[in-house]
C-alpha positions as CSV (number, residue, x, y, z in Angstrom):
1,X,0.0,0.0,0.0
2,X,1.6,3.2,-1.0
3,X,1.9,6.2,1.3
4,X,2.2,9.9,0.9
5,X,1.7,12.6,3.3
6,X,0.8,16.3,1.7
7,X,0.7,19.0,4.0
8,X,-0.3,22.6,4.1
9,X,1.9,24.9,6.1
10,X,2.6,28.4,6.7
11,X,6.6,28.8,6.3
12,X,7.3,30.0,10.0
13,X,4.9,27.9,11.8
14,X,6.7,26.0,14.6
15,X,4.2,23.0,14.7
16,X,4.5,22.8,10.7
17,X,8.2,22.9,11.0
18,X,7.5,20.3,13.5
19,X,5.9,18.2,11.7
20,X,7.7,18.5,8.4
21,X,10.4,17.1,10.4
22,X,8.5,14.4,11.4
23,X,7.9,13.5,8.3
24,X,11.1,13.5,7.4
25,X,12.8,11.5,10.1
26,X,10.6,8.9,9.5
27,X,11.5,9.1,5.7
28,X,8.0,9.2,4.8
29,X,6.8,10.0,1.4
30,X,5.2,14.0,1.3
31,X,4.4,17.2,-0.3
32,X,4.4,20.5,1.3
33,X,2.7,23.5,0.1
34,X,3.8,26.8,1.2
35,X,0.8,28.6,2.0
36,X,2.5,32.3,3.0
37,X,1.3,34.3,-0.1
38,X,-2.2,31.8,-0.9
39,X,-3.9,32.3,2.6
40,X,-7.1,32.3,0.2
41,X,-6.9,28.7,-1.1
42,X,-5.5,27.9,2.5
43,X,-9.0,29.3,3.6
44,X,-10.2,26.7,1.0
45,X,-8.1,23.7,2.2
46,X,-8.9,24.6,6.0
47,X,-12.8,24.4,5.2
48,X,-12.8,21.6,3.2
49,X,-10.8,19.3,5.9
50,X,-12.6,21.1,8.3
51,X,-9.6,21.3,10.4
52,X,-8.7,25.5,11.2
53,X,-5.0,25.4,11.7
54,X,-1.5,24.3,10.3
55,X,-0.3,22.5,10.2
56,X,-3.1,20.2,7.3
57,X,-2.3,16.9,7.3
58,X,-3.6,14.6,4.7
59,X,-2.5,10.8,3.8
60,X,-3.1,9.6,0.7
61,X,-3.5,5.8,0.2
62,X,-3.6,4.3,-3.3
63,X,-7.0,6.6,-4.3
64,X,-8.3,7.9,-0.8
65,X,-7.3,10.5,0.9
66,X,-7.9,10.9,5.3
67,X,-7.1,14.1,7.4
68,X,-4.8,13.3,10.0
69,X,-5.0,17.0,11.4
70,X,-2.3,19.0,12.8
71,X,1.2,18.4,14.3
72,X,-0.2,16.3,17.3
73,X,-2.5,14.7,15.3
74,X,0.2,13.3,13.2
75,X,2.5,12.5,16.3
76,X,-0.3,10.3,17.7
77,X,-0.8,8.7,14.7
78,X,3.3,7.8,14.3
79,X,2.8,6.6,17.7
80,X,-0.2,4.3,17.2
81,X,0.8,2.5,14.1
82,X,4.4,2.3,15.6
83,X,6.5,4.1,13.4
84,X,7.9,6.4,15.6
């Protein structure tokens, strides 16, 4: 089952650098969209996951797609299926 991570971050965010480096140290797949200069279509993102901060976390398997939230969200999730 392929994995990949996309994210939606504002650049100086701690919990998105956070959680960018989370992503890396586990040397998961992911994509990270700088949302500094689109806070419009971060509006967008934000209401359609209905989650209202950044860090957005999204993993994609094969064709779906699930929010995993924010930062924590994603730690707990590392931490449940015992990747961390």
């Amino acid at each position: 089952m392929d994995e990949h991570f996309i994210m939606w971050v504002k650049t100086h965010c701690p919990f998105c650098i956070k959680a960018k480096d989370k992503l890396f140290d586990q040397k998961a797949s992911y994509t990270v969209y700088a949302m500094d200069n689109r806070l419009e279509e971060l509006d967008d993102v934000k209401k359609k996951w209905a989650h209202p901060t950044v860090p957005v976390v999204v993993l994609q398997r094969d064709d779906k797609e699930e929010l995993i939230g924010g930062y924590s969200d994603l730690e707990e999730w590392f931490n449940e299926v015992g990747n961390d």
